[in-house]
Structure formats: C-alpha cells, structure tokens
C-alpha positions as CSV (number, residue, x, y, z in Angstrom):
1,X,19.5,107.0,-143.7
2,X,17.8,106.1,-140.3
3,X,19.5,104.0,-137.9
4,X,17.4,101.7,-138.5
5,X,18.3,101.0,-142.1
6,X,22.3,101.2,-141.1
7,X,21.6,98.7,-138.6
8,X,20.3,96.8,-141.6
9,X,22.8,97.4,-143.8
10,X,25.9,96.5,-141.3
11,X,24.3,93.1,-141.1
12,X,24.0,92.6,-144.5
13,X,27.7,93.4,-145.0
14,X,28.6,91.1,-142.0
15,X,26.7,88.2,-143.6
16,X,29.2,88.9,-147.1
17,X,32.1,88.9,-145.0
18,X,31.0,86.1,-143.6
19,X,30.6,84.2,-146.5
20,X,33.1,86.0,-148.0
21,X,35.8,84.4,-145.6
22,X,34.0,80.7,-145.8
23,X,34.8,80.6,-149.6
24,X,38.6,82.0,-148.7
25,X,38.6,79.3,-146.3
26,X,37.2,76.5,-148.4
27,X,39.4,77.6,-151.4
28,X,42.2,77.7,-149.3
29,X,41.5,74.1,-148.3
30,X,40.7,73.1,-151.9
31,X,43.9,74.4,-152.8
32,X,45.9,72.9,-150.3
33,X,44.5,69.7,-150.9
34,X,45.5,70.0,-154.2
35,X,49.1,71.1,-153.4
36,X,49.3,68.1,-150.7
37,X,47.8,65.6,-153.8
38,X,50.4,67.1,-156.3
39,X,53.5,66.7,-153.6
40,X,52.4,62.8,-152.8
41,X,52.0,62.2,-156.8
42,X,55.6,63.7,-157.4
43,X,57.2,61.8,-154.6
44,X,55.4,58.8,-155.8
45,X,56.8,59.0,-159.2
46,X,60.1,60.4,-157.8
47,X,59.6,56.9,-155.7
48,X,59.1,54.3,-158.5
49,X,61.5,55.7,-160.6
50,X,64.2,55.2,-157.7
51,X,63.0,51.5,-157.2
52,X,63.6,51.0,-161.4
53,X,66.7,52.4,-160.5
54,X,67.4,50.0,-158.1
55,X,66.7,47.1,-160.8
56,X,69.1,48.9,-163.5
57,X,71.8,49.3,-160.7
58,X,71.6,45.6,-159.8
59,X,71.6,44.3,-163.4
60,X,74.9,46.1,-163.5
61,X,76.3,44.8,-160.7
62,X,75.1,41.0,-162.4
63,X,77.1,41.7,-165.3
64,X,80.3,42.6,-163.6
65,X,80.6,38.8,-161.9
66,X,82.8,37.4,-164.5
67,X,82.8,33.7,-163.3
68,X,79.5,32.6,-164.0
69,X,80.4,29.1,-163.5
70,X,80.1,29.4,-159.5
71,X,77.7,31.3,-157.7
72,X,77.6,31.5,-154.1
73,X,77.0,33.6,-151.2
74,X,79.9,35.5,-151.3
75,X,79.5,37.1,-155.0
76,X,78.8,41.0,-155.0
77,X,75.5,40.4,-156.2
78,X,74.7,38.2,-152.8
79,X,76.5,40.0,-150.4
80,X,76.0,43.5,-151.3
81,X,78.9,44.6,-149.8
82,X,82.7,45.6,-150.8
83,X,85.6,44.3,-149.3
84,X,86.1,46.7,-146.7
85,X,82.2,46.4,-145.5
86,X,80.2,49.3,-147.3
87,X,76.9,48.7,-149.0
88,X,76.1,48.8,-152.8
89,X,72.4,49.0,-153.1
90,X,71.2,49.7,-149.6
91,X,69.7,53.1,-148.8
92,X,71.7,54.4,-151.9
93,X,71.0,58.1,-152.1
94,X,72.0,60.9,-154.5
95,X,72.9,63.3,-152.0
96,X,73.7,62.9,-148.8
97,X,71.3,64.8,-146.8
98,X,68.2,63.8,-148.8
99,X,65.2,62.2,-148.5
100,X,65.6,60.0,-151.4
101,X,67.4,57.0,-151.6
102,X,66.7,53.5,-153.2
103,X,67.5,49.9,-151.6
104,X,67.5,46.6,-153.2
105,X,67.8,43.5,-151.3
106,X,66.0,41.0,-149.1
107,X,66.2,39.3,-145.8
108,X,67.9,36.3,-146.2
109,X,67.0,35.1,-142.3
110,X,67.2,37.5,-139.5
111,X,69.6,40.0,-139.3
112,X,71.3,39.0,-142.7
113,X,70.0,41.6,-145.3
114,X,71.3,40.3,-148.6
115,X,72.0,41.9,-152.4
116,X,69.7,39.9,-155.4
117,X,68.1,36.1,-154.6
118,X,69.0,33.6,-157.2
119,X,65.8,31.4,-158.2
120,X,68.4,28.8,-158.9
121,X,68.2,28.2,-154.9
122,X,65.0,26.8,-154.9
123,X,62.7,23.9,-156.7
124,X,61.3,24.3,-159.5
125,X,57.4,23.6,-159.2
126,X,57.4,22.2,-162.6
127,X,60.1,19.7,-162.1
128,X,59.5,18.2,-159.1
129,X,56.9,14.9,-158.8
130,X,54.6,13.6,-156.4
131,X,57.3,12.2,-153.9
132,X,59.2,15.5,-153.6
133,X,56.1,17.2,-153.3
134,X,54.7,15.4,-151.0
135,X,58.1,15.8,-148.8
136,X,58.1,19.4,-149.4
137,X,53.9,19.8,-147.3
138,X,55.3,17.1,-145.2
139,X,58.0,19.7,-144.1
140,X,56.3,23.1,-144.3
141,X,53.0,22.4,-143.6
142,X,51.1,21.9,-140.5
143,X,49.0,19.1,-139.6
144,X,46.1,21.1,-139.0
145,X,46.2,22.5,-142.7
146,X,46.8,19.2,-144.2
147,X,47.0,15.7,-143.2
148,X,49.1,12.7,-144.8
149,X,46.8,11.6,-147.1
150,X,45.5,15.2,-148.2
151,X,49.0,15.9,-148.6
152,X,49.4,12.6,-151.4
153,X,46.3,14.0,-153.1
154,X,47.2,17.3,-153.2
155,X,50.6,16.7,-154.7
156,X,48.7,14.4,-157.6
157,X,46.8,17.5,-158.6
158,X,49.3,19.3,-158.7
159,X,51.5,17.6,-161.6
160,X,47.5,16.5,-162.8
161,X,47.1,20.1,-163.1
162,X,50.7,20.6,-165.2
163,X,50.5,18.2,-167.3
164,X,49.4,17.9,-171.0
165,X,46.4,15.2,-170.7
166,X,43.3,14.8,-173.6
167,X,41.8,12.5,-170.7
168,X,38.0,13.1,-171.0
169,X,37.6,12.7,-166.8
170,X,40.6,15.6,-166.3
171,X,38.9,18.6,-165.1
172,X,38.5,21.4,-167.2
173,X,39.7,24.1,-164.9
174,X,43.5,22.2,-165.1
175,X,46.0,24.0,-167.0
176,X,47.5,21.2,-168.9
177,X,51.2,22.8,-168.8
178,X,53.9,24.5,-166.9
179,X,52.9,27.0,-164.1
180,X,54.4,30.5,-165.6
181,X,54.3,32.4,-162.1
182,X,54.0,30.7,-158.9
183,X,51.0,33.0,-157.7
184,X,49.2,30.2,-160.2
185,X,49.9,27.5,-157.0
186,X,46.5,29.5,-155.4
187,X,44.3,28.7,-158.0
188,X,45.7,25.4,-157.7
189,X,45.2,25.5,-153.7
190,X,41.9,27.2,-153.9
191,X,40.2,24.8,-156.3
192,X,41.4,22.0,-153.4
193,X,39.9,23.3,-150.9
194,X,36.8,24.4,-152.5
195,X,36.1,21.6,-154.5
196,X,37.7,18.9,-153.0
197,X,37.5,19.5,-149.5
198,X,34.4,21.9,-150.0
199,X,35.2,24.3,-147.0
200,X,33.7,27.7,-147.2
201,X,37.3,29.5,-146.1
202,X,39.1,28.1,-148.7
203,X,40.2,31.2,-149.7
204,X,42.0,31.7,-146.4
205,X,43.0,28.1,-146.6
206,X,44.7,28.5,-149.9
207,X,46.2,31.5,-148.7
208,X,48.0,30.0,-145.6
209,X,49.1,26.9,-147.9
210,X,50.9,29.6,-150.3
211,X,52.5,31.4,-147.5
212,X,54.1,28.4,-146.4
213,X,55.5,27.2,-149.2
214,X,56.5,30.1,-151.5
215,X,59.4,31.2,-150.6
216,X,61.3,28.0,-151.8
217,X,59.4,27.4,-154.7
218,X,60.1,29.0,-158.7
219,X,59.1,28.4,-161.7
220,X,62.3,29.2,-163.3
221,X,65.5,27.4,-164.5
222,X,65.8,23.3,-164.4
223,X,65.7,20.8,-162.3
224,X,68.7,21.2,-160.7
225,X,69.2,23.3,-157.5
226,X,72.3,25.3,-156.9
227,X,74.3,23.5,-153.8
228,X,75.9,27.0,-152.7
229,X,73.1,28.6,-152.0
230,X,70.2,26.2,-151.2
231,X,68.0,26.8,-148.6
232,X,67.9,23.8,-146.2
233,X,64.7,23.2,-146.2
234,X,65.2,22.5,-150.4
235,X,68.3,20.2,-148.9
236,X,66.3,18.6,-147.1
237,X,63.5,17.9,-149.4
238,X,66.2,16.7,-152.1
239,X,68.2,14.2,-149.1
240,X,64.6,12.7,-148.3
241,X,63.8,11.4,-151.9
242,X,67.0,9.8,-152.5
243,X,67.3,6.1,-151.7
244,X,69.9,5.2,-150.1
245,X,67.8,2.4,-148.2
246,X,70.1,2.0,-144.7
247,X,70.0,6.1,-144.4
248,X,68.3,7.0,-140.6
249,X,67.0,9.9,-139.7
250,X,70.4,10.6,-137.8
251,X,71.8,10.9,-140.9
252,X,69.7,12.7,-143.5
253,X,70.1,16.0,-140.9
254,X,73.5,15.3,-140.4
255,X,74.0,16.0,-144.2
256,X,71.4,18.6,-144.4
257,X,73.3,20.6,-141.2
258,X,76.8,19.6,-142.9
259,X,76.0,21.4,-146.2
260,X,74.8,24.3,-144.4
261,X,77.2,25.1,-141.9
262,X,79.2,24.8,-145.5
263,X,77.6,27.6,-146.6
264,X,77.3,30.0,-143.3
265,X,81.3,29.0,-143.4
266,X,81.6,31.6,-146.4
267,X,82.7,28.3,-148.5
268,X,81.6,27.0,-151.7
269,X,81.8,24.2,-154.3
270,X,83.5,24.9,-157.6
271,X,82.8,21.4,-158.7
272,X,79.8,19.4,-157.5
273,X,81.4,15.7,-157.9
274,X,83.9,16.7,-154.6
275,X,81.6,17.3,-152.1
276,X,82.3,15.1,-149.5
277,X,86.2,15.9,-149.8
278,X,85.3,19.4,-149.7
279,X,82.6,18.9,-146.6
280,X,85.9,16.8,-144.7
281,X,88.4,19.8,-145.2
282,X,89.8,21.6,-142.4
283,X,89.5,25.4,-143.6
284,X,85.4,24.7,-144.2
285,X,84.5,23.1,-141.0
286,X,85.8,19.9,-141.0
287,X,82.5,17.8,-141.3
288,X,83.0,14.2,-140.4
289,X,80.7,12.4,-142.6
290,X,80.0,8.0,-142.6
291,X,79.8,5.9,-144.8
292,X,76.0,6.3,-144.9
293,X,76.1,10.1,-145.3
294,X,78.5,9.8,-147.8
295,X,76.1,7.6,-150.0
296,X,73.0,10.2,-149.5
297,X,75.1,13.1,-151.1
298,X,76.7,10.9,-153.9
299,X,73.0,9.8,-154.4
300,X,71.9,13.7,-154.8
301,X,74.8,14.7,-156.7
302,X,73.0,14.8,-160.4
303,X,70.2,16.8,-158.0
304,X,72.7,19.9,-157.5
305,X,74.7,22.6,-159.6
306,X,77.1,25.4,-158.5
307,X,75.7,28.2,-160.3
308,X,72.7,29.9,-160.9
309,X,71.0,31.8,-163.9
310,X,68.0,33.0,-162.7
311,X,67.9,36.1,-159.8
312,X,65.2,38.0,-158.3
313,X,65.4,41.9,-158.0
314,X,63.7,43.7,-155.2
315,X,64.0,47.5,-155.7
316,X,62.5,49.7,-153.1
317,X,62.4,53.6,-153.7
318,X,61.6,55.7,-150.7
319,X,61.2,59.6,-150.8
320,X,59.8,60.5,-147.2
321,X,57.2,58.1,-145.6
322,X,56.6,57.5,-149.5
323,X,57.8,54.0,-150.9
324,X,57.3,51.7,-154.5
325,X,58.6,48.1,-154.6
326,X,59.3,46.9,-158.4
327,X,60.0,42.7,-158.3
328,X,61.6,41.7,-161.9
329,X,63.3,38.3,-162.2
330,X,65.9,38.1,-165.1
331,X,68.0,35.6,-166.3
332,X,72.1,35.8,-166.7
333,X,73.2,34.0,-170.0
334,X,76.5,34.7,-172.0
335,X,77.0,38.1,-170.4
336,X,73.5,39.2,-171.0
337,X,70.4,39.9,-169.0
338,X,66.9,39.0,-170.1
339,X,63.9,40.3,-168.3
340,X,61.5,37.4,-167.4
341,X,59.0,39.1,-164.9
342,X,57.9,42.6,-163.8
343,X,55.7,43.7,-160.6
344,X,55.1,46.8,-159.3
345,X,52.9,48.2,-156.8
C-alpha cells in the first residue's frame, strides 16, 4: 500500500472515531438525561407521598383532641406544638440527616406558623346575604376595584347566583344553589366584570377580587362562626350588621380589638352566652367594655360558636429542591373524620 492510500485510510478511521465518540457522547447525554428524569420522578413521588403523609399525620392528631366542644388556638391541632415547645408536623423527617421531611401548616399572620385552619373561622359564602356581603367588599376591597354601588350589585348576584329561582329573566349561566368550592366565586367575579361591567381585563379583575377575599371565606359548616378563632376581619364584618342603633364607630373596633386581644391572650370561651364577663376578667386582659359595646356582642351572640368541625390540611412534602402540596378539608364529627375536598399539585 502507497502512502498515498494510508494517508487515505488514516482519515477514514479518524472520521469513525470521530463519529464514533459523538454517538458515545450523545448516548451518554441521552442516558443521563434519562437518569436525571428517573431521579426527579422518584423524588416527586417520594414528595407527594410525604405531603399525604402529612394529611394522615394531622387527621391523627384531630382525633386525639377529646373536647370537641371548644376549639381554640391553643389545641394541638392549632398550635402545633407540645408543651415544652417542639413541633409536630413541621419539617418532620424520618431520619435525621435526610433530605426528606414533610410539613403541614400555614401562616396564620407573620411570624406565627400554625398546625391545621379550621373553616369554622370564617363565613360561609352560602350563608351570608347582601348586607354582610356588602360589609365584607366594603372592608377588603379597594375603591379602585369596586365602588359603593358596584359593591350592592355585586353582592345581589351573588345570593342571585345561589339561589333556587324558575324566574324566566334569571340568567342562565347562575347556578341556582350552594357554591360547593369557593374557586366557583371567579366565575361569579368574572361574569361581573365581563358582562356587567364589560371590561376586557376581567380576567385580571376577577382575579384580584378573589385574592382579596378568599382567605376568609368557606363554603363549609353553618352560619355560625367560631368566636375563638375568628379572624377580625370576620368580627368585624359580623359587629357591622348587627343593629344596635346608638353603636359609633368608636365602639364597633373597640369590640372587634377586645375579642382579639382575647384571642392573642391564649384565652378562650367555653360558653358563648359569658362573653362580656369573660372579656372584663383580669387573667384575659381585662377589657373594659360600655354599655354600648356590651349591647353589640349580646346582639352577635346567636352569630358565634366555640368550636369548630370543619379544618383545612396543608401537607407539603419536600425531598431536595423537590416539593408537592396536597389541600384536603375534612370534617370532625363523633370521633370521626370525613374527607370533604382533595387538591394536589
């Protein structure tokens, strides 16, 4: 063979092991795509089954709260927390140098991480009418969003939209019964602003509407909200529908601020019809109430409970920079749970 032909032949054999290699290298990729794919779907699994975890873990802790006729903030399943400090259900891992843990809980304000949310806290959607509705925009909303009078037609649709009617002139697109989750509030919103006000971002209208209002609205439980645990802006929606015709302003936020600084006090009612002598006692803060303020809460009193039934579970499973959030809402009756609602992401 001529040098000619070797030089021929050494480039042909370059050019395979060329290729050669970019096949290696592009297999080599391939396959540790795959391995990289394979690891994130196990962790992911690993992931959501930590989160349902997380649920069955907090459903046990439910169970084990004997007195079911007061619920309040300092209950295991609110707290979170044993007596001497230590966590339940945050960060919970199986070993104590992994990766893997689960958490359930949810920020009750800043700083205050807290256990399971009891729906019971919050007003039912279904329940309320058109002057506690209109009370409830009037507090959360903002004047740009809505004004007062889009505020009084917006609360009509809404118990238009949830009620049984065979009115010939009630649009087809209302349900005609109860809301049965409250993301069903955007369809509501979003018809509003669409058809109603006939803006072109109602979709981003609706949207900021929701956000404002859903954290204190449910669709669970009755018409009663429980007084431990209320969130004041639900106080204060409740103190501002009563009438107690001579009430001032002065006084509906001195009620509203008494029955929270109740709360934040670690103190609780075991029986509703006390609440002012419970609000005046020493060892709970002591409120000083008038004659006035007294009337508002005695007007509110077949408003409030002191338990709750219905609790929202936020399980969070983390394995690495992985996470799965499962939300399930159950309902505690005669030592029993009963799953109402189940998301997952």
């Amino acid at each position: 063979m001529n040098s000619e032909k070797k030089s021929q032949v050494a480039v042909i054999a370059l050019w395979v092991l060329v290729i050669l290699g970019l096949l290696a290298l592009g297999l080599a990729h391939r396959v540790s795509l795959g391995l990289r794919l394979n690891r994130f779907q196990r962790d992911s699994l690993k992931a959501h089954y930590l989160a349902k975890a997380g649920i069955t873990k907090a459903v046990a802790l439910l169970l084990k709260d004997n007195n079911t006729t007061v619920d309040s903030f300092q209950d295991l399943w609110s707290s979170g927390k044993y007596a001497d400090g230590r966590d339940i259900l945050q960060e919970v891992k199986f070993e104590p140098d992994s990766n893997e843990s689960f958490t359930v809980g949810y920020f009750y304000k800043e700083g205050d991480f807290r256990c399971l949310e009891d729906e019971d806290r919050k007003l039912n959607i279904n329940k309320m009418d058109s002057e506690q509705l209109k009370r409830l925009f009037t507090i959360r909303v903002k004047d740009n969003l809505l004004n007062e009078s889009e505020i009084a037609k917006l609360a009509d649709i809404i118990v238009a939209w949830r009620t049984p009617s065979e009115a010939s002139d009630t649009p087809s697109i209302y349900k005609k019964e109860d809301f049965t989750v409250l993301e069903e509030l955007l369809t509501v919103f979003e018809y509003y602003f669409r058809d109603v006000k006939r803006l072109p971002d109602f979709q981003e209208k609706a949207r900021q509407l929701y956000t404002a209002v859903e954290d204190i609205l449910t669709v669970y439980g009755d018409d009663k909200v429980n007084l431990n645990t209320a969130l004041p802006d639900v106080l204060e929606v409740i103190l501002r529908t009563v009438n107690v015709t001579a009430a001032t302003e002065s006084d509906i936020t001195g009620v509203k601020n008494a029955l929270v600084g109740f709360q934040e006090n670690n103190c609780y009612f075991e029986d509703i019809s006390n609440v002012v002598d419970r609000l005046r006692q020493d060892n709970c803060g002591g409120f000083s109430l008038n004659e006035l303020q007294g009337q508002l809460i005695n007007a509110t009193i077949n408003k409030f409970k002191s338990n709750s039934q219905y609790f929202r579970i936020q399980g969070i499973g983390r394995v690495g920079d992985i996470s799965k959030r499962i939300t399930a809402v159950v309902k505690r009756d005669n030592g029993s749970i009963r799953l109402l609602y189940w998301h997952q992401n």
